[in-house]
DSSP file (Angstrom, degrees, kcal/mol; ACC not computed):
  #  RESIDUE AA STRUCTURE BP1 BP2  ACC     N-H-->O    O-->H-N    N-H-->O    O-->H-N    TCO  KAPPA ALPHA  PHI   PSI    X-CA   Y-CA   Z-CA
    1    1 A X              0   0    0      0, 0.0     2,-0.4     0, 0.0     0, 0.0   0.000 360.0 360.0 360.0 139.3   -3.9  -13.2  -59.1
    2    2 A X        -     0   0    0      0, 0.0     2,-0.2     0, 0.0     0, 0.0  -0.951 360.0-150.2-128.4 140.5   -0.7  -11.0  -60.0
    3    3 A X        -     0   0    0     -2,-0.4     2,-0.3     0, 0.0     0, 0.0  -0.616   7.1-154.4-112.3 178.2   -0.8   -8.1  -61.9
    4    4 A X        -     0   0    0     -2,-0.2     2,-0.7     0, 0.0     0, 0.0  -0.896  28.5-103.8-150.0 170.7    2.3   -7.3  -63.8
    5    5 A X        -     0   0    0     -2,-0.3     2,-0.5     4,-0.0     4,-0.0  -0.766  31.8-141.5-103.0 126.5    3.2   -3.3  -65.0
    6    6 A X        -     0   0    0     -2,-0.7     0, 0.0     2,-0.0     0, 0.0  -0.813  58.0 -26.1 -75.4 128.3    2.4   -2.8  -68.6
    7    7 A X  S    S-     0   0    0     -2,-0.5     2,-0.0     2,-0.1     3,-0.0   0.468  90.1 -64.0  47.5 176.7    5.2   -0.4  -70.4
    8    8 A X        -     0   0    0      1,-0.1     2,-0.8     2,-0.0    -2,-0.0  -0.172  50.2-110.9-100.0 174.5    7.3    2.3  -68.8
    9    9 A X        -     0   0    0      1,-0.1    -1,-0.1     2,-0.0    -2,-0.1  -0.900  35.5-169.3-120.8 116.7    5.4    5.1  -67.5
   10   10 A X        +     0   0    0     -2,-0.8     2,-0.9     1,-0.0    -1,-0.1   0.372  60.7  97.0 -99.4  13.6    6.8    7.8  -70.3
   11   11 A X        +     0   0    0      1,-0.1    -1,-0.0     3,-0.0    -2,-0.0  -0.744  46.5 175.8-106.1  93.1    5.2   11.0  -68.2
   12   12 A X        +     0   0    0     -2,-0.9    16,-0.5    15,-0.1     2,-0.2  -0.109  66.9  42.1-106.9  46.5    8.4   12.3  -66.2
   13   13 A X        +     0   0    0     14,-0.2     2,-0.4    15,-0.1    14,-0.2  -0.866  61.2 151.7-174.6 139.8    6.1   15.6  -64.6
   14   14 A X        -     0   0    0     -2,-0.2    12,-2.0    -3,-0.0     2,-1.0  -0.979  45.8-105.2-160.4 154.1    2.8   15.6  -63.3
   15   15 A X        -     0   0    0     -2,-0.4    10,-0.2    10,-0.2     9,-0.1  -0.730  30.9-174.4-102.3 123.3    1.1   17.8  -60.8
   16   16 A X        +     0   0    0     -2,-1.0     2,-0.3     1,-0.2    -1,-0.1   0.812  62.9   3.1-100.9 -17.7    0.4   16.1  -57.3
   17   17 A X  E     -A   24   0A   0      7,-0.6     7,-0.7     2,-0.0     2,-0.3  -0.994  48.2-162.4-153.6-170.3   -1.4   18.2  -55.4
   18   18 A X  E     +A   23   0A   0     -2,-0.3     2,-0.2     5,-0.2     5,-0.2  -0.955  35.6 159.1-137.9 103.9   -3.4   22.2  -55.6
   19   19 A X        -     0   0    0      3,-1.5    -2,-0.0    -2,-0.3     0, 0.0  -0.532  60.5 -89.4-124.2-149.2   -4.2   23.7  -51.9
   20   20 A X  S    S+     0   0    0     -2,-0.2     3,-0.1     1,-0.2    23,-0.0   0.561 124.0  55.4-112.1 -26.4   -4.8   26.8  -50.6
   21   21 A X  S    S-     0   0    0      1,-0.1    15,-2.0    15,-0.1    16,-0.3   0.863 119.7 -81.4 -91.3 -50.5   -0.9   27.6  -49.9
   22   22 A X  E     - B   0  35A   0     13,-0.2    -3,-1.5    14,-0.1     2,-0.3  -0.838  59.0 -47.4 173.2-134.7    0.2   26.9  -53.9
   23   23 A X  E     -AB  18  34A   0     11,-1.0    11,-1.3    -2,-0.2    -5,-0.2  -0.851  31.9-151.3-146.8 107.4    1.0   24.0  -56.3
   24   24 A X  E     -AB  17  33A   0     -7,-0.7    -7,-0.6    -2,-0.3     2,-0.3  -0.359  17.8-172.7 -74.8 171.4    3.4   20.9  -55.7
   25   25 A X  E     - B   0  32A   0      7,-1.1     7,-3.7   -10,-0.2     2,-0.6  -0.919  10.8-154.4 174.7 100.9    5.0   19.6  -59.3
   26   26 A X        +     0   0    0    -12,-2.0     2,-0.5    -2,-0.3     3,-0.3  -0.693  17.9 179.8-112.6  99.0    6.8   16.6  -59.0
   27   27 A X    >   -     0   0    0     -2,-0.6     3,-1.4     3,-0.5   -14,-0.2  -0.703  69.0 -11.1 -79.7 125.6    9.6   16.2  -61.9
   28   28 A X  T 3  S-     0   0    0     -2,-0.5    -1,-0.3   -16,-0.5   -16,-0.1   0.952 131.6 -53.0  61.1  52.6   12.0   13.5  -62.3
   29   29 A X  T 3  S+     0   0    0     -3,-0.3     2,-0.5     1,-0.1    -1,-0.2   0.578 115.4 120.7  -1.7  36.3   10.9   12.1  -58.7
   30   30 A X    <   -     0   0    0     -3,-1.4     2,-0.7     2,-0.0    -3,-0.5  -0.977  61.4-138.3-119.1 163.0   11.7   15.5  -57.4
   31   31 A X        -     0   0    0     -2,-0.5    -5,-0.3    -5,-0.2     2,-0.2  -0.618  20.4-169.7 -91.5 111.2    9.1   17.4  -55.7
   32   32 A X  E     -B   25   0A   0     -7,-3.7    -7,-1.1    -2,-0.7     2,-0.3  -0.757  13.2-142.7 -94.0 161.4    8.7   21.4  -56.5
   33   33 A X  E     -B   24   0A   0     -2,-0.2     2,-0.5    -9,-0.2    -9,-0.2  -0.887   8.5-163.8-147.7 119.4    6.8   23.7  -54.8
   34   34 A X  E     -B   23   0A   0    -11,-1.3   -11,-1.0    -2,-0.3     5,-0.1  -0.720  20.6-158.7 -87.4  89.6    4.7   26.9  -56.6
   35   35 A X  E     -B   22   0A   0     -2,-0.5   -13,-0.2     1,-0.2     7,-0.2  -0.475   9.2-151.5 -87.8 172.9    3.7   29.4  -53.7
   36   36 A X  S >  S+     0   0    0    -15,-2.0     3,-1.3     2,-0.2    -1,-0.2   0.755  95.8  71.7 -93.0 -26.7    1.0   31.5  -54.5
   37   37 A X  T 3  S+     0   0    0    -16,-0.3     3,-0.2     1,-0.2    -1,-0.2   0.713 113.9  27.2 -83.5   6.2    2.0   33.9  -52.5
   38   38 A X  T 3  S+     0   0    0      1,-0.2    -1,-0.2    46,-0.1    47,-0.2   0.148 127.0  46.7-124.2  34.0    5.3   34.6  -55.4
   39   39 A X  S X> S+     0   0    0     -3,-1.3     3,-2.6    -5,-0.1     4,-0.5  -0.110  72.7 158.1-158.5  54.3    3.4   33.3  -58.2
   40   40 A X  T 34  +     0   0    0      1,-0.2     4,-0.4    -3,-0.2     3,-0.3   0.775  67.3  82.3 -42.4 -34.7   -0.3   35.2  -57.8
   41   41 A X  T >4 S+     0   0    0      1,-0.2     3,-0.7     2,-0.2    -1,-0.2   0.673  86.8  50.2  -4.4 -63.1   -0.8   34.7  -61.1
   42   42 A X  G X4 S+     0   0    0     -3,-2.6     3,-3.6     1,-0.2    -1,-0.2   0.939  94.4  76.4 -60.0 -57.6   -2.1   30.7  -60.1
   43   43 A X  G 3< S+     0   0    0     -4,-0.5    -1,-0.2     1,-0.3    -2,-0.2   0.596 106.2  30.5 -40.2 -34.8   -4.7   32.0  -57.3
   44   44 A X  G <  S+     0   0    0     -3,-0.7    -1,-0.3    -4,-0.4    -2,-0.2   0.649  98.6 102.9-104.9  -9.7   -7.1   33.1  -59.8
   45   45 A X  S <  S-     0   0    0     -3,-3.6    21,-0.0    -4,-0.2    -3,-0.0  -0.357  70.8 -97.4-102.5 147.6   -6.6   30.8  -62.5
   46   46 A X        -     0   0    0     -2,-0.1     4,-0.3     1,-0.1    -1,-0.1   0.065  25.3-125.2 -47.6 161.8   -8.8   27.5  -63.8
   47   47 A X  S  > S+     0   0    0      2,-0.2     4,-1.4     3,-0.1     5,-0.1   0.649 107.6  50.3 -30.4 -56.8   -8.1   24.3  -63.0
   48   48 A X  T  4 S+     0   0    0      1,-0.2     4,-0.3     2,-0.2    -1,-0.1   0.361 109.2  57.7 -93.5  -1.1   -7.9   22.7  -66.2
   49   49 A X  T >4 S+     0   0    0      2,-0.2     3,-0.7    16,-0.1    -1,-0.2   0.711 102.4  52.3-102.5 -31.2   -5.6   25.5  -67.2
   50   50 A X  T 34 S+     0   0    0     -4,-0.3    -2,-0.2     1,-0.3    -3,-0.1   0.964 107.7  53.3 -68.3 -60.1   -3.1   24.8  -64.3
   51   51 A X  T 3< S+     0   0    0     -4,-1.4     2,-2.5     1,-0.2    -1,-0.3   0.746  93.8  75.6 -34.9 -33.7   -2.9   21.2  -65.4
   52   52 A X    <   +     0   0    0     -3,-0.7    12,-0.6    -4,-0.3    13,-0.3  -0.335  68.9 122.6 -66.7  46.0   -2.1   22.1  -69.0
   53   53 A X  E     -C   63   0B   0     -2,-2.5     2,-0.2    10,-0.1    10,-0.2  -0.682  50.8-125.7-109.8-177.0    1.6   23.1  -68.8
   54   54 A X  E     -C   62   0B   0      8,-1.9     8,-0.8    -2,-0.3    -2,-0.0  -0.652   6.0-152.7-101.9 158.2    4.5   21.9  -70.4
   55   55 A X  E     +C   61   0B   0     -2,-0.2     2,-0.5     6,-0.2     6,-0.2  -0.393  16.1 174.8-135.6  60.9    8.0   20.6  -69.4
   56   56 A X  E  >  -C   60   0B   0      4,-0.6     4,-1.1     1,-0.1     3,-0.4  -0.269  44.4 -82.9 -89.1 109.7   10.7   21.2  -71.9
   57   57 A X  T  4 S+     0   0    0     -2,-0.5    -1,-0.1     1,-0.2     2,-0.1  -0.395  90.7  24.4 -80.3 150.7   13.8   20.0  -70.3
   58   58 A X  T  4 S-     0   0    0     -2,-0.4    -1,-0.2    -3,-0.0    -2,-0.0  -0.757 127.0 -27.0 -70.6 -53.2   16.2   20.7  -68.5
   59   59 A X  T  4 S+     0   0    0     -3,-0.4     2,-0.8    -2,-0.1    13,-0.8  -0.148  93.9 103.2-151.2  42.8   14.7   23.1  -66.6
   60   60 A X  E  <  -CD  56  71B   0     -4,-1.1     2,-0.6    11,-0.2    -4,-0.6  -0.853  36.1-169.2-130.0 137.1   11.6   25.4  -68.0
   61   61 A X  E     -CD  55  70B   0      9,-1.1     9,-2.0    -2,-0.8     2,-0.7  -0.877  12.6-175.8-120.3 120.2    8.0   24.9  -67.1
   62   62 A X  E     -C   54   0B   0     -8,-0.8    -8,-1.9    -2,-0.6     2,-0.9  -0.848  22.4-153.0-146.8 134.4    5.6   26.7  -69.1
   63   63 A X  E  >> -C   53   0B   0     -2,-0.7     5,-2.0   -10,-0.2     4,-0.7  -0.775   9.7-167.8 -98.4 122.6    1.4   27.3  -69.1
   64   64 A X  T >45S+     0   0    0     -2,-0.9     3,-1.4   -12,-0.6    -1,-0.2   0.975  80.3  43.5 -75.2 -55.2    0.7   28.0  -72.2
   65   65 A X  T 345S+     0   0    0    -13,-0.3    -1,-0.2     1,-0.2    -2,-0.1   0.617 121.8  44.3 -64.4 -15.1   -3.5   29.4  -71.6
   66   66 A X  T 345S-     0   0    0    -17,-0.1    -1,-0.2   -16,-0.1    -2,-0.2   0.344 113.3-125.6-132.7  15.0   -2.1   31.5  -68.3
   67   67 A X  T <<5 +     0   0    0     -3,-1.4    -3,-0.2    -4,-0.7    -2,-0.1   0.875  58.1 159.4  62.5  52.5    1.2   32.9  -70.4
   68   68 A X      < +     0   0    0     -5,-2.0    -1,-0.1     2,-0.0    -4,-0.1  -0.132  29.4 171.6-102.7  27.6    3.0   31.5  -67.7
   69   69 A X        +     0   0    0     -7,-0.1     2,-0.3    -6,-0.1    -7,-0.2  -0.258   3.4 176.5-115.5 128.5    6.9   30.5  -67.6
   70   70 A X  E     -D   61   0B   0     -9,-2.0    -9,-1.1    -2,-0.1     2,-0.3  -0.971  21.4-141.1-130.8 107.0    8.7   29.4  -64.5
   71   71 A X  E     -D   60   0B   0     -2,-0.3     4,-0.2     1,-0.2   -11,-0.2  -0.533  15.5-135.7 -65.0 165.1   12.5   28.2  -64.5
   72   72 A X  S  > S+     0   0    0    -13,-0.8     4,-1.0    -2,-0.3     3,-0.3   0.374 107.1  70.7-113.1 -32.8   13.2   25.4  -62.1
   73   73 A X  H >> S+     0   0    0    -14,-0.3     4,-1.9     2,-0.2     3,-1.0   0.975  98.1  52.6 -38.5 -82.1   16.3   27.5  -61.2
   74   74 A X  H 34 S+     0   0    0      1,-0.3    -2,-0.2     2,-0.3    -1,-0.2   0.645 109.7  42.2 -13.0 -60.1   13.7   29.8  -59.6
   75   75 A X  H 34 S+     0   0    0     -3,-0.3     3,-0.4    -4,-0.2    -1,-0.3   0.740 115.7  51.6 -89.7 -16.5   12.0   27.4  -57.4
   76   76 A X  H << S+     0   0    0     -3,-1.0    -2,-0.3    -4,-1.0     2,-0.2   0.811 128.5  16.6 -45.7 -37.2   15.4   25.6  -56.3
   77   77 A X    ><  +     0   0    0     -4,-1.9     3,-2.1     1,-0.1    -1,-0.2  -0.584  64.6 164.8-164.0  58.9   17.0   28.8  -55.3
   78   78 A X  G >  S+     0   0    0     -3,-0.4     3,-3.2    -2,-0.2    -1,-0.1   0.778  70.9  76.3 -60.3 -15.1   14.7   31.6  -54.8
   79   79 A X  G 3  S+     0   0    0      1,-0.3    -1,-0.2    -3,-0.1     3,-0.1   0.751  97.3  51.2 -54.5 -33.1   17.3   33.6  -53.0
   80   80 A X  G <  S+     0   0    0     -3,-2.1    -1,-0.3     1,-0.1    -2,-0.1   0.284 100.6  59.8-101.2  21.1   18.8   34.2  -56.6
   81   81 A X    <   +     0   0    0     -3,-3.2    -1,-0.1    -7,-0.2    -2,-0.1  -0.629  64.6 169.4-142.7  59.5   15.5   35.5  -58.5
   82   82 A X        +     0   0    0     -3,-0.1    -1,-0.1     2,-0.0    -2,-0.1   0.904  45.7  86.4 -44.3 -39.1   14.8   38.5  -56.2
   83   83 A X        -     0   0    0      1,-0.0     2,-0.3     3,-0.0    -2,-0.1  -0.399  64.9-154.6 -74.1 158.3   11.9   40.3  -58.5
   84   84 A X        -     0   0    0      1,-0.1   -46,-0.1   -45,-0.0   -45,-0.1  -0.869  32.4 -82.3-131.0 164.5    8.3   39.0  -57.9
   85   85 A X        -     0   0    0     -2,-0.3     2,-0.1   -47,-0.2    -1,-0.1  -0.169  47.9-173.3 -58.3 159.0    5.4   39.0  -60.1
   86   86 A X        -     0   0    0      2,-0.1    -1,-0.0    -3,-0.0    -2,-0.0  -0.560  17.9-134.4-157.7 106.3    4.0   42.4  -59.7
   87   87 A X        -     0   0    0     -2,-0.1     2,-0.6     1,-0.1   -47,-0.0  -0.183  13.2-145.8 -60.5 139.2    0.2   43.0  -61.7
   88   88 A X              0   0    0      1,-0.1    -1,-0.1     0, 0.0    -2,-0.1  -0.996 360.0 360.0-136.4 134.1   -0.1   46.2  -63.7
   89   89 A X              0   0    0     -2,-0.6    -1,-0.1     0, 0.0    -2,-0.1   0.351 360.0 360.0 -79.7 360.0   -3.6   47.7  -63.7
């Protein structure tokens, strides 16, 4: 038996894996990587909410329930996005 691939796979972002360290995001077969320790935000935040983002291209990724927005500039090239999240009590 052979199985044959039905229609084009139209989903060009997904998240592929969630540990302990942050969150990998593989767009357009490249891989990103979301640490927690510059994006605390995630650490606390649901499951089902981190799976719910958006991808509006070129380059903007955005969680809509955790009021979240991270350029893809940002995680390329952190060297050039010097501020970090910083919670105010």
């Amino acid at each position: 038996m052979t199985f044959k691939k039905c229609g084009k796979n139209i989903s060009n972002y997904e998240i592929s894996n969630i540990n302990s360290n942050g969150i990998w995001i593989i767009i357009n077969d490249y891989e990103y990587f979301i640490n927690f320790k510059n994006y605390p935000e995630f650490k606390q935040a649901n499951l089902n909410d981190i799976f719910l983002f958006e991808y509006n291209e070129p380059d903007h990724l955005y969680w809509e329930k955790l009021d979240i927005d991270i350029e893809l500039d940002s995680l390329e090239n952190p060297e050039r996005f010097p501020l970090k999240f910083k919670k105010i009590d």
